[in-house]
N, C-alpha and C positions, 0 to 999 in steps of 0.2 A: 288606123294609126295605133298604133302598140303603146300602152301605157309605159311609164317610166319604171326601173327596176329597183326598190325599194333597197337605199344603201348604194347605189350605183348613181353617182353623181351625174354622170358622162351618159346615162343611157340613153335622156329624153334627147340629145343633141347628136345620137348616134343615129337612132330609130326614126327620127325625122328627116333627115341628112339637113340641118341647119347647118351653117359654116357657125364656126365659134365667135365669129367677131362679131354675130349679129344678135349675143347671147349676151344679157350684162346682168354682172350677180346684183344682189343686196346693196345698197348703198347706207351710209349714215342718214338718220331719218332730217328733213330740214329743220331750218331753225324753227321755234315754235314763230306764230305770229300773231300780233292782237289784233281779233275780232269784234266790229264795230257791228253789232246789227242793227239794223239802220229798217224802219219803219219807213211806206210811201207816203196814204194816204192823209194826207193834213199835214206832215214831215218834208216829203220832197213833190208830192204831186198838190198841187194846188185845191183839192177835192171840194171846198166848201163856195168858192166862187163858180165853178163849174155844177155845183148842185144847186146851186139859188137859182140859178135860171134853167134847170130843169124842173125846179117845183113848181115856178112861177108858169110852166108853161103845161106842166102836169094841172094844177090847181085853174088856171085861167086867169093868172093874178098878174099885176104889174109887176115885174122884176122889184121895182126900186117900192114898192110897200113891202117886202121882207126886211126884216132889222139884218144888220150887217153882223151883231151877235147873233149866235144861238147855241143851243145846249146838243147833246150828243143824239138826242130823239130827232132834234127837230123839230121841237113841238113850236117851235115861238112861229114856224112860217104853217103854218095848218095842217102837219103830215098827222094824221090821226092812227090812231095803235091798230097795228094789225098791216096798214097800209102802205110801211117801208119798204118790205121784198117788191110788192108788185114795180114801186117808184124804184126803186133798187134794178131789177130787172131791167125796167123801159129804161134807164139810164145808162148802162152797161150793155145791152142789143141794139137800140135804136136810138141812141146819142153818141155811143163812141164812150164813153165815160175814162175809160182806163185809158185810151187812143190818145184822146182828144185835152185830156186836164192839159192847164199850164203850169208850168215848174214853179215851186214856192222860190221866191227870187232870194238867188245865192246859192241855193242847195247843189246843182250841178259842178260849179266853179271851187266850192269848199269839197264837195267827196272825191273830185279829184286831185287837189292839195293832197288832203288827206291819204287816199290809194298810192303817192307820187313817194308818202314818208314810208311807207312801208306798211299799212293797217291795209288789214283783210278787210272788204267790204261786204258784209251778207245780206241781202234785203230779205227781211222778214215780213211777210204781209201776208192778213185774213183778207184774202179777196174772194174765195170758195165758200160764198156763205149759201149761194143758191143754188138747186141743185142744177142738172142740165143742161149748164151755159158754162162749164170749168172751160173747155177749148176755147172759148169767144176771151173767157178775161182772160187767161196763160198769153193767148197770143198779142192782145191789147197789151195787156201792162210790158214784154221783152221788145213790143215795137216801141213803145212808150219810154220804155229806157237808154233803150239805142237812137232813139229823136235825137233825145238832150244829151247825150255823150255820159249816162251815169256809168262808173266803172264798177263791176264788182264782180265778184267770184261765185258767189253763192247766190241764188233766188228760190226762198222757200216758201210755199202759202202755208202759212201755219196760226190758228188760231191761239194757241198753248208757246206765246214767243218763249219762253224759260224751256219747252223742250227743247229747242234749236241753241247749243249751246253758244254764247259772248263770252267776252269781256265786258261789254260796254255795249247799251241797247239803248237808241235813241225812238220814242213812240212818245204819240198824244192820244191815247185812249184811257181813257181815268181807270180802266177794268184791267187794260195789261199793266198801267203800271205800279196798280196795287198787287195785281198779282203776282210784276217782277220784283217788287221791294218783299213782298210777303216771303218772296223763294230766297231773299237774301242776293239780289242781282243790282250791280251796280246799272241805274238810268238816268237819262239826263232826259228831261220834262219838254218836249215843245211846248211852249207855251199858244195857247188861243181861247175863245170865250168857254168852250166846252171843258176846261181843267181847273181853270184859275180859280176854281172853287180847292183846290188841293194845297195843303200847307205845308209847303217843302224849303228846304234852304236853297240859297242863290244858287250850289252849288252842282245843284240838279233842277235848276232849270234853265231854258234858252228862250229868248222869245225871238232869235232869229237865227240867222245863217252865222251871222259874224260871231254871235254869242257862242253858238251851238258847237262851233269850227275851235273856240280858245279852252271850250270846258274839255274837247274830246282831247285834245294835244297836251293838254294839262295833265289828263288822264294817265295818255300815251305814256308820257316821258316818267311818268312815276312808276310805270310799271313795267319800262325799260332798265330802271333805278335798281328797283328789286332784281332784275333777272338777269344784272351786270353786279349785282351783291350776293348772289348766289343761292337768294332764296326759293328758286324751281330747280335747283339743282337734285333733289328727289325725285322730281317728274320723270316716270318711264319714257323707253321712246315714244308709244304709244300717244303717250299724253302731249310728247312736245309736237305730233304731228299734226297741220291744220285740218280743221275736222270740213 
């Protein structure tokens, strides 16, 4: 095939024999759209009941002697340092982990609210922590998503959630959301045992579905306020395109 003749609009549609109707120029770029990135693990997949009893069976312990709290290590149920990947691993190969969690109750029912008003949904998730088992979780967590009907556009693994650009990042890891406050990123806080040591206003945090669902729309509609006030009215196309 013959490259296009520089300055010759009409070449590459000649030299192909395309018919013209099947050729459509440049359009105006869409509207911009707010981007919710949205965290699984302890956010919408149930992670911490579905790990109690894989410790319980890793360690040899009764389920119900693990405390229902614990901190982000794990230390309160026996997991000793160094000892996480391997449990990490057998949980993730030989449990189903990413497969098999159950959905934090509400989260399903409110992102699709949510996707219905119009918000982009990105799922931002550190699930690549280990190395040679990336195809096992990739496939786990997209069946995991399409179980429970989550809708979203975007599925990124990404540990650095601030390079994955939001509006609005919903995570329960005390490490991204210093991080995401550090970068100057609007988030709103799942609440559970492993944060609540974090001293934030009401206004970023949720300690459930229904909470979680009134802070984003709250969000939403303020910064729909601004963008019908003409304040992104500087925004290139570029910028207004969803990334």
């Amino acid at each position: 095939m013959s490259l296009p003749v520089p300055g010759d609009p009409g070449s590459a549609v000649k030299r192909v024999g395309a018919s013209a109707a099947t050729i459509t120029g440049m359009s105006e770029a869409p509207p911009r759209q707010f981007v919710l990135g949205v965290d699984l693990d302890g956010v919408c997949a149930d992670y911490y009941p579905f790990m109690r009893r894989v410790v319980a069976e890793w360690l040899g312990q009764d389920v119900e002697s693990l405390p229902l709290d614990v901190g982000w290590e794990m230390a309160e149920w026996g997991v000793g340092p160094g000892e996480f990947h391997k449990l990490h691993r057998f949980a993730v190969v030989d449990r189903n982990l990413f497969r098999d969690m159950g959905m934090v109750p509400g989260a399903g029912p409110a992102l699709r609210r949510l996707s219905n008003r119009g918000l982009r949904i990105r799922i931002i998730t550190h699930r690549l922590i280990i190395e040679h088992f990336h195809r096992i979780a990739v496939s786990q967590t997209v069946e995991w998503l399409d179980f429970h009907g989550i809708p979203y556009w975007d599925l990124c693994f990404m540990g650095e959630k601030g390079a994955v650009n939001a509006d609005l990042y919903i995570d329960d890891s005390p490490g991204n959301i210093a991080a995401l406050l550090g970068d100057s990123r609007d988030v709103i806080v799942f609440s559970h045992s492993a944060n609540r040591h974090l001293d934030l206003p009401a206004t970023q945090r949720a300690g459930d579905w229904e909470e979680a669902e009134r802070l984003i729309v709250e969000r939403f509609e303020a910064w729909r306020r601004r963008l019908d006030g003409g304040e992104d009215a500087e925004l290139s196309r570029s910028e207004r395109q969803p990334i």
